[in-house]
DRENPA-3360 file (N, C-alpha, C; in nm, 2 decimals, always signed):
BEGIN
1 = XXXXXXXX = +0.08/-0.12/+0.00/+0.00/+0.00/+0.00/+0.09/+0.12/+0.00 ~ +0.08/+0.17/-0.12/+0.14/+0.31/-0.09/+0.06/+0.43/-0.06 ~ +0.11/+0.58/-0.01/-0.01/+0.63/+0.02/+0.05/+0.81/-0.11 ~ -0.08/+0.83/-0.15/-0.04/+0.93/-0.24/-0.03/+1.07/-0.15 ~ +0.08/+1.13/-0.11/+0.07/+1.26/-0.06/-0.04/+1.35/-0.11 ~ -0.02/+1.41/-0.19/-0.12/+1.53/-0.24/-0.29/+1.47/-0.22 ~ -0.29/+1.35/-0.28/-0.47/+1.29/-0.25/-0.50/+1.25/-0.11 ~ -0.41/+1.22/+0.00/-0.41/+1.27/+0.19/-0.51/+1.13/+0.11;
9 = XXXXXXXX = -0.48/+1.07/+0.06/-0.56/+0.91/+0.08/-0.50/+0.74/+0.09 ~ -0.54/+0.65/+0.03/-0.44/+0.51/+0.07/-0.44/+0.51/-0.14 ~ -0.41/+0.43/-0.15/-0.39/+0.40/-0.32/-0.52/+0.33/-0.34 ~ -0.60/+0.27/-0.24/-0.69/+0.16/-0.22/-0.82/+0.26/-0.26 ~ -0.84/+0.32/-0.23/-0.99/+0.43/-0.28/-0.97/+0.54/-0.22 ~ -0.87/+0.60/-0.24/-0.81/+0.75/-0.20/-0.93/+0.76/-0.07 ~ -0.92/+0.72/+0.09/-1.01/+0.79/+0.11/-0.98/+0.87/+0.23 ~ -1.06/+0.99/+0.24/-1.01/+1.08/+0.34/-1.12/+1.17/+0.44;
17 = XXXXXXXX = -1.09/+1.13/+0.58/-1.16/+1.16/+0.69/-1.27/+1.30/+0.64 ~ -1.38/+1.30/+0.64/-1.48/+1.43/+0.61/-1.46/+1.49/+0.74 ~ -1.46/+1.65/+0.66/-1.41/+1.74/+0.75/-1.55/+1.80/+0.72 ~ -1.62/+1.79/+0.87/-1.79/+1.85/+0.88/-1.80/+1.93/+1.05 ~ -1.83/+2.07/+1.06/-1.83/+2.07/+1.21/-1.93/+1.95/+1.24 ~ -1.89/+2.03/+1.45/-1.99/+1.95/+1.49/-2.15/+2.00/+1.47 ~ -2.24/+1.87/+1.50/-2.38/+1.90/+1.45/-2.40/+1.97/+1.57 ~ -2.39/+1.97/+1.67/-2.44/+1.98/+1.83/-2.43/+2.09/+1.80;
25 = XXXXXXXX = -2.27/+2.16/+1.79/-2.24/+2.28/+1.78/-2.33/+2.35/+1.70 ~ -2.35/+2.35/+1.59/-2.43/+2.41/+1.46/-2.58/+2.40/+1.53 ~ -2.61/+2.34/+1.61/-2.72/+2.31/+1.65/-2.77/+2.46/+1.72 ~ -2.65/+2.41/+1.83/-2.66/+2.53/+1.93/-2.64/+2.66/+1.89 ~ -2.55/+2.70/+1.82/-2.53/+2.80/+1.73/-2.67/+2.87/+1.68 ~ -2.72/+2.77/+1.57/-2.88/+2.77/+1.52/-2.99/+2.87/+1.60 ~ -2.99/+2.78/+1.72/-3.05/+2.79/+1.82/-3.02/+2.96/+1.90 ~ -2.90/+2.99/+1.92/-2.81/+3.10/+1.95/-2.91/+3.20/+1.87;
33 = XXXXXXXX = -2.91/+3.19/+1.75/-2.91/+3.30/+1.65/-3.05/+3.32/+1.65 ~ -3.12/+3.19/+1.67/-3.29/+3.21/+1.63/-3.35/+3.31/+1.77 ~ -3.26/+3.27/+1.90/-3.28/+3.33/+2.01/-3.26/+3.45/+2.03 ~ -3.12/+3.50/+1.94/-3.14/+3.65/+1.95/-3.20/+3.75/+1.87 ~ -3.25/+3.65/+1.76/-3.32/+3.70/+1.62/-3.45/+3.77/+1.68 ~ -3.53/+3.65/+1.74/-3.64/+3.67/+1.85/-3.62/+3.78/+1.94 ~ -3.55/+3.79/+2.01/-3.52/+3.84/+2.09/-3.52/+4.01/+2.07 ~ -3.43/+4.04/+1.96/-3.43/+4.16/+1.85/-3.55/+4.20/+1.81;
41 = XXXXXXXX = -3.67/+4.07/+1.75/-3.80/+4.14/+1.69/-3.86/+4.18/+1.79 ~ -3.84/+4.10/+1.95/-3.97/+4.14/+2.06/-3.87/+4.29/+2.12 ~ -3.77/+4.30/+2.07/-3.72/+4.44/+2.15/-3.80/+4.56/+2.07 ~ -3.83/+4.54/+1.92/-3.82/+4.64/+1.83/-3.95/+4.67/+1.89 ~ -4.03/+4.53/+1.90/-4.22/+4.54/+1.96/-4.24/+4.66/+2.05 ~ -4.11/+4.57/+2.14/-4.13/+4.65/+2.23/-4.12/+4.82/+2.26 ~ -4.03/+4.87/+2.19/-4.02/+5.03/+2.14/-4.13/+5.03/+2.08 ~ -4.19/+4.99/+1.99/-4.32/+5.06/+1.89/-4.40/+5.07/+1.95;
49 = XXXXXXXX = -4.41/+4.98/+2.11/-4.54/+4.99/+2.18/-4.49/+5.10/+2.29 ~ -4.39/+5.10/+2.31/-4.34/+5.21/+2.37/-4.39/+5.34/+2.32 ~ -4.36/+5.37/+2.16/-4.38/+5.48/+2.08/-4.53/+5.51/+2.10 ~ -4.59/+5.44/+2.08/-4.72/+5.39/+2.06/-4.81/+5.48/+2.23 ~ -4.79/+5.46/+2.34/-4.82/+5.43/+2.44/-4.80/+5.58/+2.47 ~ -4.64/+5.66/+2.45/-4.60/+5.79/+2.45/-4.69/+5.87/+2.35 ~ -4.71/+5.82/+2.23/-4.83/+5.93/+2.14/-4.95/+5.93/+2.23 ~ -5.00/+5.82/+2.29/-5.12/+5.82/+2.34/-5.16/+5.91/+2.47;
57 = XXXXXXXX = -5.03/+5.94/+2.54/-5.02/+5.98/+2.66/-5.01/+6.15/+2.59 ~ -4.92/+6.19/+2.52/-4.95/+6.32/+2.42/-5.10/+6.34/+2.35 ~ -5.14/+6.26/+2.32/-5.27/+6.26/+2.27/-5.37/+6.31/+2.38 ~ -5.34/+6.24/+2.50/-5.45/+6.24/+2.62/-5.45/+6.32/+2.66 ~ -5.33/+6.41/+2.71/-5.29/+6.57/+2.73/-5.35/+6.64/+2.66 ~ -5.33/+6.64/+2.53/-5.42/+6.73/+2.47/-5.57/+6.71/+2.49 ~ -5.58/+6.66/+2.48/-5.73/+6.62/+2.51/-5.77/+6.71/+2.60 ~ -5.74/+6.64/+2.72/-5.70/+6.71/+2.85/-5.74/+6.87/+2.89;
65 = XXXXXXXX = -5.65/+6.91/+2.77/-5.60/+7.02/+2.80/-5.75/+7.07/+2.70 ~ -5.80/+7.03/+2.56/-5.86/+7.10/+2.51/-6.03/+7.12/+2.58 ~ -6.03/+6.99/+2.65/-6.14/+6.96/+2.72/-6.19/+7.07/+2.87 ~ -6.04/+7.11/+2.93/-6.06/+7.20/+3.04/-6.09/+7.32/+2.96 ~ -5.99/+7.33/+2.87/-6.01/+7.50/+2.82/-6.16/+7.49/+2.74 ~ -6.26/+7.41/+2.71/-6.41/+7.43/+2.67/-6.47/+7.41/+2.80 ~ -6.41/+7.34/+2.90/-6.52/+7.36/+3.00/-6.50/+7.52/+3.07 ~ -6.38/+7.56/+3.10/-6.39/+7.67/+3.17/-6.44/+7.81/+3.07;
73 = XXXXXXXX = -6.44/+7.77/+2.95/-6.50/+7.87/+2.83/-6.69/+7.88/+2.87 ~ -6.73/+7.74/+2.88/-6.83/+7.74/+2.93/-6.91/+7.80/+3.04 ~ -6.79/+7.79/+3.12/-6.84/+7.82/+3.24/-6.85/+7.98/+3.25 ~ -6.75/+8.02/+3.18/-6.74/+8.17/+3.19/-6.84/+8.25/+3.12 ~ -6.87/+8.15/+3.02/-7.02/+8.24/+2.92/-7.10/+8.25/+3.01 ~ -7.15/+8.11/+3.07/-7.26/+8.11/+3.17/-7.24/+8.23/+3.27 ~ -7.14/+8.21/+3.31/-7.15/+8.32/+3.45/-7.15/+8.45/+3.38 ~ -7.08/+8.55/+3.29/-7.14/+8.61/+3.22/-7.30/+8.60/+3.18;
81 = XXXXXXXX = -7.37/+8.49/+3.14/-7.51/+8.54/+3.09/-7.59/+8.57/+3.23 ~ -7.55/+8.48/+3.34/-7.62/+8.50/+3.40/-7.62/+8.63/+3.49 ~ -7.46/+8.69/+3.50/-7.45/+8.80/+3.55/-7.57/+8.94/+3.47 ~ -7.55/+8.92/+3.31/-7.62/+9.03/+3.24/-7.78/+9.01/+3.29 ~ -7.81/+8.85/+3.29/-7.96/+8.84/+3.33/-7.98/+8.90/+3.48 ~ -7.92/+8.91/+3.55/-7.96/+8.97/+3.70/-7.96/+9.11/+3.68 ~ -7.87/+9.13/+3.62/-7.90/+9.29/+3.58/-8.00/+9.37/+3.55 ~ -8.04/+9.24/+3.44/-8.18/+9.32/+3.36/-8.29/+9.32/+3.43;
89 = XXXXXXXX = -8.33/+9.18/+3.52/-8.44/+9.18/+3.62/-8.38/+9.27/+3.68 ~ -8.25/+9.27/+3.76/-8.30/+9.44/+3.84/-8.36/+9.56/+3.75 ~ -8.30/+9.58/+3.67/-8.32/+9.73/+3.60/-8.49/+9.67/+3.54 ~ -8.55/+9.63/+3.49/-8.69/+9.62/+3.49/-8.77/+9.58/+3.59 ~ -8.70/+9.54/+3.71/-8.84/+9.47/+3.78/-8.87/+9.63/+3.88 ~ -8.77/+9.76/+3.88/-8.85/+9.82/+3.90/-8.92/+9.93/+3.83 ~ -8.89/+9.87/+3.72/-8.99/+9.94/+3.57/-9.13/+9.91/+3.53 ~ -9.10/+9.78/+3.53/-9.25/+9.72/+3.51/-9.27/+9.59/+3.64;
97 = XXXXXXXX = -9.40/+9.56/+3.64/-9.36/+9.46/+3.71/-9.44/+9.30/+3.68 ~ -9.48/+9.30/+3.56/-9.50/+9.19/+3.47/-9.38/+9.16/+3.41 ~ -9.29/+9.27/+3.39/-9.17/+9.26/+3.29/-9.10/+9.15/+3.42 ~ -9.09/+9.20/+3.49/-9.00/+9.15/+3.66/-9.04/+8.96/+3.62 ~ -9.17/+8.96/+3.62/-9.27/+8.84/+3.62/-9.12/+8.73/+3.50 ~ -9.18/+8.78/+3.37/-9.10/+8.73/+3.28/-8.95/+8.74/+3.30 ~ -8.90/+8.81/+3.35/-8.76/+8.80/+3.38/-8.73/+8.72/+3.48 ~ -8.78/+8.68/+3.57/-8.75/+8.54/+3.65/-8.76/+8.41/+3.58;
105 = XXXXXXXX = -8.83/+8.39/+3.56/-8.91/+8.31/+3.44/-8.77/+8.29/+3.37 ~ -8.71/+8.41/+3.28/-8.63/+8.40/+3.20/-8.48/+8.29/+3.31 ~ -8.48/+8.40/+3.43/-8.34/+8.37/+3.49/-8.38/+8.22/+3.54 ~ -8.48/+8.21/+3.57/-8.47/+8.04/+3.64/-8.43/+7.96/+3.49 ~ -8.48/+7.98/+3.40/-8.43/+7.90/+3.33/-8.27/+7.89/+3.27 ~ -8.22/+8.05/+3.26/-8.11/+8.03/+3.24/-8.00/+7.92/+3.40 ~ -8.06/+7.96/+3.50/-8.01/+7.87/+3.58/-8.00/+7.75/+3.54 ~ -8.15/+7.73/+3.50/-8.09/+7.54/+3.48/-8.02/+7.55/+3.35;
113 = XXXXXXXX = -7.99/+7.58/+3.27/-7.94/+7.62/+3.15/-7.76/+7.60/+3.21 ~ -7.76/+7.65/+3.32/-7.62/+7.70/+3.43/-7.59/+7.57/+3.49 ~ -7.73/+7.51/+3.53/-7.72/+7.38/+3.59/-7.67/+7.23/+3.51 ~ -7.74/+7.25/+3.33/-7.69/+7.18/+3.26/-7.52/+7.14/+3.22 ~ -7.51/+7.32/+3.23/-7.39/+7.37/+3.18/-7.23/+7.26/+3.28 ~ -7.31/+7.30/+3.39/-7.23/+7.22/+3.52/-7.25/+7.10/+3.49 ~ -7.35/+7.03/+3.50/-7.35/+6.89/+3.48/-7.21/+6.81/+3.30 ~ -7.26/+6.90/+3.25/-7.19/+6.83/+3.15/-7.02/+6.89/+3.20;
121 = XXXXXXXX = -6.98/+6.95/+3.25/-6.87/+6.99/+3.27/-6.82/+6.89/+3.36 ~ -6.90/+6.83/+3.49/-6.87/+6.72/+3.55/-6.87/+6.61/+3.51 ~ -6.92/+6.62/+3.34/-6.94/+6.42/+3.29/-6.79/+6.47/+3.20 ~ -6.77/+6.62/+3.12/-6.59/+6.63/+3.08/-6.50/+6.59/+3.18 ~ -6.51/+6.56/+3.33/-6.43/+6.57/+3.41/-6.41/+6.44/+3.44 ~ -6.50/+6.36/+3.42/-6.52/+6.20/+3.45/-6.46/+6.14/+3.31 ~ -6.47/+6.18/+3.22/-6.45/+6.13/+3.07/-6.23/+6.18/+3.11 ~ -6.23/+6.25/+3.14/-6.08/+6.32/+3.12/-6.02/+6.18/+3.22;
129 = XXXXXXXX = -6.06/+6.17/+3.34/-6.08/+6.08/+3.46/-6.04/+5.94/+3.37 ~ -6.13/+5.87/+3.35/-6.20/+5.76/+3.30/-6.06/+5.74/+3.19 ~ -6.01/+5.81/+3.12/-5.94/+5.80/+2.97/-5.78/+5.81/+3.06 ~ -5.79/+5.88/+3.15/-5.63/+5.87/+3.21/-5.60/+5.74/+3.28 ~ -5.72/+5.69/+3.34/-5.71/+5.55/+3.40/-5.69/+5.44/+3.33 ~ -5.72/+5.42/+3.21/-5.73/+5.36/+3.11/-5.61/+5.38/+3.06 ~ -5.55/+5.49/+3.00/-5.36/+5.49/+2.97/-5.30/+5.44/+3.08 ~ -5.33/+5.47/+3.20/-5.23/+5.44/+3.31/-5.20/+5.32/+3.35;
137 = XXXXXXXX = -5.32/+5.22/+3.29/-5.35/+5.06/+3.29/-5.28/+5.03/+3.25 ~ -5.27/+5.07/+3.10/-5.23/+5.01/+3.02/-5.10/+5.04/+2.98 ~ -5.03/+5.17/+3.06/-4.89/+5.18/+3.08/-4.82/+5.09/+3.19 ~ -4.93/+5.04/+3.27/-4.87/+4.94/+3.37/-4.86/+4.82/+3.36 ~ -4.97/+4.75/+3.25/-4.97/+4.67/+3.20/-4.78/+4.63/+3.12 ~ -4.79/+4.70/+3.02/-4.69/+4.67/+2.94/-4.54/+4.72/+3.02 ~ -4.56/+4.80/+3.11/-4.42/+4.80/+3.21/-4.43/+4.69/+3.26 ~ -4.47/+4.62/+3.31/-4.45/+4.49/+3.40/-4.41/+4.40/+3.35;
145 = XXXXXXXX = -4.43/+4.42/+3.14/-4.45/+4.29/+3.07/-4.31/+4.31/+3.06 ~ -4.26/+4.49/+3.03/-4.14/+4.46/+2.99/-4.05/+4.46/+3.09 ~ -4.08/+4.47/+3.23/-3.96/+4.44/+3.30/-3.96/+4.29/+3.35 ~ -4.08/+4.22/+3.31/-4.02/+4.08/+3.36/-4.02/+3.99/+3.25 ~ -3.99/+4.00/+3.10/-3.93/+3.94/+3.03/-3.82/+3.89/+3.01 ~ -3.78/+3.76/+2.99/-3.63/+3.71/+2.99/-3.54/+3.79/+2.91 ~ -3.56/+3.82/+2.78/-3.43/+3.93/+2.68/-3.42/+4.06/+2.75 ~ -3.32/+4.09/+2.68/-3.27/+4.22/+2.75/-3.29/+4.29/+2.64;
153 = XXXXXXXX = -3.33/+4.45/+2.69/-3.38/+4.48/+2.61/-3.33/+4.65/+2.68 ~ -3.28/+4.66/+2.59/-3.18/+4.81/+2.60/-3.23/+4.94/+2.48 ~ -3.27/+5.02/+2.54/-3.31/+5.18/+2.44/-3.17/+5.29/+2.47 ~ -3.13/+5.33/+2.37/-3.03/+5.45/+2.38/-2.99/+5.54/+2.27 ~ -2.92/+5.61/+2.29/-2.87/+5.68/+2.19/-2.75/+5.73/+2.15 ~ -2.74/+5.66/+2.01/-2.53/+5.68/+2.01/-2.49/+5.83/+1.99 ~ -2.40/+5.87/+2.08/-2.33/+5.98/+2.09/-2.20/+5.96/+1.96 ~ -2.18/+6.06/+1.93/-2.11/+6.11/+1.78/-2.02/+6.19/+1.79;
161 = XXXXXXXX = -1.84/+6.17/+1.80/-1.78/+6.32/+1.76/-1.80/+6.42/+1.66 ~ -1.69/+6.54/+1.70/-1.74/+6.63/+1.60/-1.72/+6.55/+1.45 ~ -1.66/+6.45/+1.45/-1.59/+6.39/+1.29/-1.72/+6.28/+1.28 ~ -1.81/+6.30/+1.34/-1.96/+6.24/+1.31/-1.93/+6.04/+1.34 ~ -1.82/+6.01/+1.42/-1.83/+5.90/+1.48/-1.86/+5.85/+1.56 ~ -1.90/+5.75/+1.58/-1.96/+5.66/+1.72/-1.88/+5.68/+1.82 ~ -1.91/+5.74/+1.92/-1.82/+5.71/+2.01/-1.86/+5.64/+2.18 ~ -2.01/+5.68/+2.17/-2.03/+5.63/+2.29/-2.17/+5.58/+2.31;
169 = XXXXXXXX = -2.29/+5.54/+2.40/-2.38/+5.51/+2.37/-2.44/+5.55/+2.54 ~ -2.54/+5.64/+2.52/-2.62/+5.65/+2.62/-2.75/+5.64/+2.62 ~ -2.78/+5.51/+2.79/-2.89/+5.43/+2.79/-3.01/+5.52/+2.84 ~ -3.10/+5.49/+2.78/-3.21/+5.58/+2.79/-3.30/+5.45/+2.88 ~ -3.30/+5.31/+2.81/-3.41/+5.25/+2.92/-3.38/+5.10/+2.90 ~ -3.41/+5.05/+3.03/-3.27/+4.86/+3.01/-3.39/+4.82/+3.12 ~ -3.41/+4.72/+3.03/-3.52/+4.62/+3.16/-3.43/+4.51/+3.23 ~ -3.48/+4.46/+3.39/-3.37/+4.42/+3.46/-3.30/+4.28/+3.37;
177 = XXXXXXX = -3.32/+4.24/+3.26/-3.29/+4.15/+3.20/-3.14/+4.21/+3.16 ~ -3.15/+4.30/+3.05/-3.07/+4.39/+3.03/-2.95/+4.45/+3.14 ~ -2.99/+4.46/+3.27/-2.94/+4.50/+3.34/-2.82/+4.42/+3.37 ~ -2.89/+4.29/+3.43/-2.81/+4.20/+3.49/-2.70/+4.17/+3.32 ~ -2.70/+4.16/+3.20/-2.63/+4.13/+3.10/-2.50/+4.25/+3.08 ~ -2.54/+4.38/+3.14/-2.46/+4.51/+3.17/-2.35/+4.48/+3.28 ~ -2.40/+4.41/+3.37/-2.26/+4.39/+3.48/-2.18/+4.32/+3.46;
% end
């Protein structure tokens, strides 16, 4: 038997050991990759619901905000009408005194008109109420989810020299997953 140097075989059927990694390895590898693949899409979720969650809480402010400034616009016509209506029943009721008659008439109604006015300003107040509890659920909801998820899940923002390079990265928000992978 001789053995051919260059064909690394026997003269018998040139044959030569297969050079294959391990499967285990490739396996686990596989596995590695699909895990952080995962792990990458539920981070990205997780920012969009973040983004998501921040518009809504912007959103609800305004709201908020547009809802007090019509209630207190409200309020202020009212108190205005009703200030001009006492006026007028004074200055007529001792002019005429039928007029006086109809000018009460008039003012009680603008009261409940005043009374309406209040009531709905207390169902704005319940609705403003009702809509913040409801974000704040639901911002505690998905805080919880994301601080007790196994991946780590890191938000920041890369800092840049003046020559517009990466140079450093500062963390804006790291769930304790994240955390413990930082030490």
């Amino acid at each position: 038997m001789s053995r051919d140097p260059q064909a690394g075989g026997s003269a018998q059927g040139n044959i030569r050991p297969s050079i294959r990694p391990s499967t285990r390895y490739d396996d686990e590898l596989e596995q590695a990759l699909t895990t952080a693949e995962d792990a990458r899409e539920e981070a990205m979720r997780w920012a969009q619901e973040s983004d998501r969650l921040q518009a809504l809480l912007i959103d609800r402010d305004r709201e908020v905000a547009r809802l007090r400034a019509e209630a207190e616009q409200r309020e202020a016509i009212s108190r205005t009408l009703l200030s001009e209506f006492e006026t007028t029943v004074r200055d007529r009721h001792f002019r005429d005194a039928s007029t006086a008659e109809e000018l009460q008439v008039a003012l009680e109604e603008l009261e409940v008109t005043n009374a309406a006015l209040a009531h709905a300003n207390e169902e704005l107040e319940k609705k403003i109420v009702e809509r913040t509890a409801a974000i704040r659920a639901s911002e505690t909801k998905y805080r919880l989810l994301f601080e007790a998820m196994d991946e780590g899940f890191l938000l920041g923002d890369v800092l840049f020299d003046e020559a517009g390079r990466p140079v450093d990265i500062r963390f804006l928000e790291a769930n304790p997953s994240a955390a413990r992978l930082m030490r």
